[in-house]
Steps between C-alpha positions, in 0.01 A plus 500: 500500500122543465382776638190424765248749641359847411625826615281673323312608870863619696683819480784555286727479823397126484551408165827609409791285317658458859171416683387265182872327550457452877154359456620220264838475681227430857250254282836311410627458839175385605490237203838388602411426843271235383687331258589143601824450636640214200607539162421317197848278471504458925572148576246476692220626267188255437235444265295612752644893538475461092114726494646739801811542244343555210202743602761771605691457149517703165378173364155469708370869279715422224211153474244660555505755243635305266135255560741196567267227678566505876719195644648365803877568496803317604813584681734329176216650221579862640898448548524392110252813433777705662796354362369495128472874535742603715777566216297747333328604813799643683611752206152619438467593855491901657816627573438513894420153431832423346715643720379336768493154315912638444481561863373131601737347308801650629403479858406125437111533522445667818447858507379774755268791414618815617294723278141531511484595120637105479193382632267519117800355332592163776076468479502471126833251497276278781233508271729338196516195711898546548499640859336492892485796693591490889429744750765570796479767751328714196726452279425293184732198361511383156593161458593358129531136470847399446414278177341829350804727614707264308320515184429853505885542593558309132220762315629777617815477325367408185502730230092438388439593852714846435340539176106459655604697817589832216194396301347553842633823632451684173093384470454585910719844447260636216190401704636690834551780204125446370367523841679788638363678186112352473472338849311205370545244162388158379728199567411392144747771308836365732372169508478471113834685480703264757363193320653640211804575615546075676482372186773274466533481861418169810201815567355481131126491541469493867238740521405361810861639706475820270169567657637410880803700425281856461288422753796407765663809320192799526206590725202368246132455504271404278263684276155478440550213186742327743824585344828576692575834569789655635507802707765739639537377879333899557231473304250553794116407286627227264081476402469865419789484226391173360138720465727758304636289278408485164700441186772524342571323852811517693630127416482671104727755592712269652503269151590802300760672721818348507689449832733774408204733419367446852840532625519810328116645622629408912828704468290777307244498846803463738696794354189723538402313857862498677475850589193506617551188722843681650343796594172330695823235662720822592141666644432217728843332586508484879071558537421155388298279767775203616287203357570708174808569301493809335545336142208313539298765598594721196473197248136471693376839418658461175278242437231585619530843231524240243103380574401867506451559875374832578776737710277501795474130534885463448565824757291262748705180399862736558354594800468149614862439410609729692621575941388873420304740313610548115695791451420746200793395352374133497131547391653752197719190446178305470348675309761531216499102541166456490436741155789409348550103511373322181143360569453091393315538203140385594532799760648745294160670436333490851598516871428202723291636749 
């Protein structure tokens, strides 16, 4: 999801993983309740909701970066659009995506939200053309046409569908790897190395879905040349890295490390981060404010280490976490935490201040 706004000016408190989460999760909810209330295959969809249709689409960005020559659209042009992509479409797809398209199908292409976190994922499957969003007593229903529920039905068993859907899971696992260890890369590296790997495949060449898969997959913005960027969903000053940068770049690391190299690096980081991530968890079980779980809170501060935050700015943000005063116990805690956990490498020589 691209990442809007600059919190560059707020306090550490207010730019946390949890607080950047709840920010998008609120923009979301707010997009959602202006979405038109028809899908792309409704019976009753005209020519004339064609524009409304396509404007809130991957397609209407996908155009315009691509320079295509601005058209009117109709309601039958858009539905073959869909359907001549859907096949590869719903195995190159995020994995919150796909199991709720699993979910749709089952339940026959009506589904209730009953977690928030579902919210980015429903938004992104609206904005594939293949479902309407409906709003009762605050609760958000996902509707699937029943002629797309069929076909997907049909894909999902199919064994290219399991083959793209691996192909899929091991490119997105090594990027969560690269990010938890640099906190930012190019899309170029993964994207290059997924095309590779469809070869042979109803996805060969569709560098067009590749590209809408990491950006439905990964918080992203966009550097200063314009290029796609992924970012850890923590990573609180996107522009400040992307200053830091310089080569060999992150999406070269990426191209030389193998996805059991990374692999290998993030259980290397976790073995030496576990116990220091038990010990803050034990420190603060029980002292946690409610709207905060205490998991959170420690993967927070973690975090928040990770961009070099100074310990008084992260004593102010556990203060903020918590119904009382820290204890000696927890700001010793802290303080281990904050020394000890594995800075992203563009802050590994300097403290964000």
């Amino acid at each position: 999801m691209l990442r809007h706004g600059n919190t560059r000016p707020f306090h550490w408190a207010d730019k946390t993983m949890s607080v950047l989460r709840a920010d998008q999760l609120e923009a979301c909810e707010k997009e959602l309740a202006g979405l038109p209330p028809f899908c792309l295959f409704d019976a009753g969809c005209q020519d004339q909701h064609a524009e409304e249709i396509y404007d809130l689409s991957y397609y209407a960005a996908e155009d315009r970066s691509s320079g295509a020559i601005p058209s009117l659209h109709t309601v039958n042009e858009l539905r073959i659009r869909v359907l001549a992509s859907f096949a590869p479409e719903t195995a190159l797809i995020p994995s919150e995506e796909h199991d709720m398209l699993v979910r749709l199908v089952l339940f026959g292409g009506r589904m209730a939200l009953q977690d928030w976190n579902e919210l980015i994922p429903a938004r992104s499957m609206i904005r594939r053309l293949w479902c309407r969003g409906e709003w009762k007593e605050n609760t958000l229903i996902l509707h699937m046409p029943q002629q797309l529920c069929a076909a997907a039905l049909i894909l999902l068993a199919g064994e290219e569908h399991k083959k793209i859907r691996d192909i899929v899971e091991q490119v997105t696992d090594s990027i969560d790897n690269t990010l938890y260890l640099y906190g930012m890369m190019q899309a170029a590296g993964p994207a290059r190395h997924i095309l590779s790997l469809l070869k042979g495949t109803c996805a060969e060449g569709r560098s067009d879905l590749v590209h809408r898969l990491l950006s439905a997959s990964f918080d992203y913005v966009y550097d200063r040349s314009g290029n796609l960027t992924l970012i850890h969903p923590g990573l609180a000053d996107p522009e400040k890295m992307i200053a830091m940068m310089s080569a060999p770049s992150v999406s070269e690391s990426f191209r030389d490390f193998s996805p059991d190299m990374m692999s290998g690096a993030s259980v290397s980081v976790m073995d030496l981060e576990s116990p220091l991530y038990d010990q803050m968890l034990s420190s603060i079980m029980g002292s946690v404010r409610p709207e905060l779980t205490p998991e959170d809170a420690v993967e927070d501060l973690i975090i928040l280490a990770k961009q070099g935050v100074s310990l008084k700015d992260m004593s102010e943000v556990l203060t903020s976490m918590l119904v009382s005063i820290p204890t000696p116990d927890m700001l010793k805690c802290l303080e281990n935490l904050q020394r000890q956990i594995p800075r992203w490498v563009y802050f590994s020589s300097s403290r964000v201040q």
